[in-house]
GUNURO-734236 format. One record per residue (C-alpha): residue number from 1; x, y negated, z negated; residue in one letter. Coordinates in steps of 0.02 Angstrom, whole numbers, plus 50000, padded with zeros to 5 digits. Each point is the difference from the previous one (the first is absolute). Example, Ala and Ser with C-alpha at 12.3 -4.5 7.8 and 13.67 -1.06 7.14 Angstrom:
2
  doke     px     py     pz  bake
     1  50615  50225  49610     A
     2  50069  49828  50033     S
//
This chain:
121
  doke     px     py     pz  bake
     1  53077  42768  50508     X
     2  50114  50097  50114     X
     3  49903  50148  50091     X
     4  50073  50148  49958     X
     5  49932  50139  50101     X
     6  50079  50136  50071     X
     7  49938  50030  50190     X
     8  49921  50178  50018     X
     9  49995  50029  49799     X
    10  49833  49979  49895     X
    11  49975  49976  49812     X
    12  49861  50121  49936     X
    13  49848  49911  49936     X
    14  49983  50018  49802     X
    15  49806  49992  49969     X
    16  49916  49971  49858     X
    17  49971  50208  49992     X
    18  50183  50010  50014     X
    19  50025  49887  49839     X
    20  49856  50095  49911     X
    21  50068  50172  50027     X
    22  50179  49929  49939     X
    23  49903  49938  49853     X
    24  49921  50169  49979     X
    25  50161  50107  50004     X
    26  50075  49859  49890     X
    27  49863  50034  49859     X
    28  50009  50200  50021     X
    29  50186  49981  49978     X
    30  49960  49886  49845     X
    31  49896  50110  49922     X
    32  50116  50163  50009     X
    33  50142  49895  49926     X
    34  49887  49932  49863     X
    35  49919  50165  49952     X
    36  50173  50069  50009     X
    37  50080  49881  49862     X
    38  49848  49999  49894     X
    39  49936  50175  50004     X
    40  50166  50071  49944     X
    41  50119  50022  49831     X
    42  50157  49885  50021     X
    43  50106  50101  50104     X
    44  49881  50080  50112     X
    45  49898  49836  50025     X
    46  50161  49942  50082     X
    47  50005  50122  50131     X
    48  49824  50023  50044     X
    49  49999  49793  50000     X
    50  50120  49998  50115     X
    51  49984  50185  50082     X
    52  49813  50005  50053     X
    53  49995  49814  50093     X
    54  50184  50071  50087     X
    55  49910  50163  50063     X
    56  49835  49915  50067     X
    57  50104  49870  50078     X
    58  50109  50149  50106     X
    59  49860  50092  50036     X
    60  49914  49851  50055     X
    61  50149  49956  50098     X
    62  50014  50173  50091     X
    63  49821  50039  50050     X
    64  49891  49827  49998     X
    65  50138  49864  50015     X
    66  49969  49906  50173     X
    67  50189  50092  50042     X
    68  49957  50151  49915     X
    69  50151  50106  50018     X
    70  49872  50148  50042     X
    71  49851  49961  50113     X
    72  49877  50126  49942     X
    73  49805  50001  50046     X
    74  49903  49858  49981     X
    75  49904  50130  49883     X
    76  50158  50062  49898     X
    77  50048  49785  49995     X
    78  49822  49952  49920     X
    79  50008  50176  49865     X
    80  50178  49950  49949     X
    81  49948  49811  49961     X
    82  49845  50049  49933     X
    83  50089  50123  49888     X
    84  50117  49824  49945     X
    85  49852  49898  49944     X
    86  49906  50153  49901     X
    87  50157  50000  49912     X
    88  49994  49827  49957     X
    89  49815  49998  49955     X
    90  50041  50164  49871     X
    91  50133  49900  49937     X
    92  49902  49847  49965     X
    93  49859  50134  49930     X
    94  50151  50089  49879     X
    95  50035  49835  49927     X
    96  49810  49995  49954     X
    97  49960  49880  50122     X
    98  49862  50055  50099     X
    99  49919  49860  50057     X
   100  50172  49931  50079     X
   101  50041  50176  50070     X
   102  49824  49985  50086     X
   103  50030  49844  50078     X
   104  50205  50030  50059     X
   105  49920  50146  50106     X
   106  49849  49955  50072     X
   107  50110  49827  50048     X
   108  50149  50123  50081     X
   109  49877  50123  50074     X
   110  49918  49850  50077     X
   111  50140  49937  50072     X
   112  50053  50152  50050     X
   113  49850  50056  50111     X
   114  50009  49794  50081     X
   115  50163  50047  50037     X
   116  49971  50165  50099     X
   117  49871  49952  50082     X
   118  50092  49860  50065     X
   119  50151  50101  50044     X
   120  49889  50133  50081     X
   121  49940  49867  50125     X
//
């Protein structure tokens, strides 16, 4: 296998944190697009299905993202991706699904706090 390395460029290192808090965002995002095409008439389930994922994903992407397009305080960062997975554990609790609204957020919240106190070190 040919070696092909750059000299003077490194590859970040994916952890397993790193998969789990992909994991989490993918299941928050999940459950704002499912509560958003079942909670909903026809025509409005299509645009909360598709509108609530689309907003958590750009505010994700402009205040937690590793590139955020705003670096904001590591205080603001944690409130605005807390605020993301309360969403999707009210969502999971509007569908009348408690139990799996309880576990979504305690697993993102989890994951969350591993991953700033990692990034704090």
């Amino acid at each position: 296998m040919p070696d092909t390395s750059v000299a003077g460029v490194s590859r970040p290192r994916i952890t397993p944190l790193d998969v789990l808090r992909l994991l989490s965002e993918i299941v928050a995002v999940a459950s704002l697009a499912l509560w958003g095409f079942l909670a909903w008439p026809l025509p409005w389930s299509i645009a909360f299905g598709l509108g609530a994922p689309i907003l958590a994903i750009l505010v994700w992407a402009v205040f937690v993202s590793p590139r955020a397009m705003l670096r904001v305080h590591p205080f603001v960062r944690a409130l605005v991706e807390l605020l993301i997975f309360v969403s999707a554990t009210l969502a999971l609790w509007a569908l009348e699904l408690p139990w799996a609204g309880l576990v979504v957020g305690l697993f993102c919240v989890v994951v969350g706090v591993l991953v700033g106190r990692r990034d704090r070190r």
